[in-house]
C-alpha positions as CSV (number, residue, x, y, z in Angstrom):
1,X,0.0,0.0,0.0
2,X,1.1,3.7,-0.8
3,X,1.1,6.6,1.7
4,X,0.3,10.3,1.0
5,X,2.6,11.6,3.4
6,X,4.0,15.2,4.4
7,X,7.8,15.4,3.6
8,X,8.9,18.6,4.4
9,X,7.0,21.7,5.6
10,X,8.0,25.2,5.9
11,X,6.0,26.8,9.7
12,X,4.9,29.9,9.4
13,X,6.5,31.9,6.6
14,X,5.8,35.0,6.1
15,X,4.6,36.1,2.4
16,X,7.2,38.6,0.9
17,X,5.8,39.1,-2.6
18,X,2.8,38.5,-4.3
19,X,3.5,38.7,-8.1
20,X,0.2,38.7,-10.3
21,X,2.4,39.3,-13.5
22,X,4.4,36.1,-13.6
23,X,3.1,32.8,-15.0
24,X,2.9,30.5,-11.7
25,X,4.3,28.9,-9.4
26,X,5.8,29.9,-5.5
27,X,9.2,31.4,-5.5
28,X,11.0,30.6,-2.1
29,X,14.4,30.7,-0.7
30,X,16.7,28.1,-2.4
31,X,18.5,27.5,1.2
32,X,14.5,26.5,2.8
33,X,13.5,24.2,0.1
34,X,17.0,22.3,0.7
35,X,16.4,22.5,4.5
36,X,13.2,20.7,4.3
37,X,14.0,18.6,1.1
38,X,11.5,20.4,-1.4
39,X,13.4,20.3,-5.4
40,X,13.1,22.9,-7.7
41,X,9.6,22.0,-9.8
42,X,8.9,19.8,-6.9
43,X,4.2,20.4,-6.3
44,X,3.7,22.0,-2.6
45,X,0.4,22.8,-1.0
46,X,0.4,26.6,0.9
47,X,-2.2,27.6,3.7
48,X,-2.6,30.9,4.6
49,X,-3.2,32.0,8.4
50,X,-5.6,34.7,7.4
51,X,-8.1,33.2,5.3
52,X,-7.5,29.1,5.4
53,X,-7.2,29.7,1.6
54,X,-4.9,26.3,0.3
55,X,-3.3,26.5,-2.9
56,X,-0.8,23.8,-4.8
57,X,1.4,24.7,-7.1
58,X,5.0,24.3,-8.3
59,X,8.1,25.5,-6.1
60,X,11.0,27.3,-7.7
61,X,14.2,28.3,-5.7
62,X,14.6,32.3,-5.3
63,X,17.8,33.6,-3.7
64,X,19.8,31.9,-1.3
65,X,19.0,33.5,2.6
66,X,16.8,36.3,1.2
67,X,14.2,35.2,2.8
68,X,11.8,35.3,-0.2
69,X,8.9,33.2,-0.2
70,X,6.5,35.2,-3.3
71,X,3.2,33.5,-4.7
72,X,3.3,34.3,-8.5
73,X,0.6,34.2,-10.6
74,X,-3.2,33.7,-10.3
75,X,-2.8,32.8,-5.9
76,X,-1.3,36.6,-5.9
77,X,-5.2,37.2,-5.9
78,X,-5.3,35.0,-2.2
79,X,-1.9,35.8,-0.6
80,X,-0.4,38.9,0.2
81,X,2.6,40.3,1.4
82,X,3.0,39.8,5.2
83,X,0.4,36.7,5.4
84,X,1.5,34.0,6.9
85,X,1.6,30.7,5.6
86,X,2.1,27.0,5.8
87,X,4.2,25.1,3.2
88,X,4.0,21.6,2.7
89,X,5.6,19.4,0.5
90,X,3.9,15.6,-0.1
91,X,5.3,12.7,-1.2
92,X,3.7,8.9,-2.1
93,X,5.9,6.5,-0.4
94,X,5.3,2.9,-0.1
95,X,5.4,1.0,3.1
96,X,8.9,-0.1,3.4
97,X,10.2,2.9,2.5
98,X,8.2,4.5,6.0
99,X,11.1,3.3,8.4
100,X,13.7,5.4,6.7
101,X,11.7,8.8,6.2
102,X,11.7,11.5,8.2
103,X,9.4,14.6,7.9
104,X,11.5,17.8,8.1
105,X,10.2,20.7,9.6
106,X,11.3,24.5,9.1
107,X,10.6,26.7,12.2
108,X,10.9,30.1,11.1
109,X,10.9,34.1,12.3
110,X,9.3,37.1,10.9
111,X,12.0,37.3,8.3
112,X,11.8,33.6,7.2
113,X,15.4,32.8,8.9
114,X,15.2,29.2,10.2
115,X,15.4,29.3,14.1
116,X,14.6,25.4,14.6
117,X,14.6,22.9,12.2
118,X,13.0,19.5,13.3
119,X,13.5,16.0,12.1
120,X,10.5,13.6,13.1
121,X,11.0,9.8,11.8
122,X,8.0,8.1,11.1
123,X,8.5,5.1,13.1
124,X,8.6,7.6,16.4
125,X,5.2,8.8,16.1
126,X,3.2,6.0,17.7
127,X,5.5,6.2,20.5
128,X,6.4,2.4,20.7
């Protein structure tokens, strides 16, 4: 059996940009998506704080440590600059591959610096 299971999220970024000229995608800080194992291209699900509004769209990497995380294109219309959001990469992962994954998680401030980066392994969760 296959899982649907979250991969990597990004807590509580805050929305730099919102670029309705530009044909898609999320732009975010190339040094983020490696922290929490998102690839350029790679399909991510963002949930705004203010309005539970969920969109899924394609990541690609902005500049390293600026901090950027811009929605471009048609979500500019939902997000705005300062919202904050949640970022969540999803992978499909069958069952033996559960004992080797680990879901990385991206803590981070005002300015979208990383101040706690958290790696939960599956095979922790139940507690056994």
């Amino acid at each position: 059996m296959k899982r649907y299971i979250c991969k990597g999220k990004i807590h509580r970024a805050t929305v730099t940009e919102a670029n309705l000229d530009y044909p898609g995608s999320i732009t975010i800080d190339k040094e983020l998506m490696k922290a929490v194992g998102i690839l350029p291209y790679e399909m991510v699900q963002i949930t705004s704080f203010r309005n539970a509004t969920r969109w899924k769209t394609y990541a690609i990497p902005g500049e390293a440590n600026s901090g950027v995380i811009c929605l471009n294109g048609p979500p500019a219309h939902l997000f705005t600059k300062g919202d904050q959001v949640v970022i969540l990469c999803i992978g499909i992962f069958e069952e033996d591959e559960m004992d080797e994954l680990k879901t990385k998680v991206a803590y981070v401030d005002e300015r979208n610096n990383i101040v706690e980066l958290a790696e939960n392994p599956l095979t922790d969760l139940w507690g056994d």
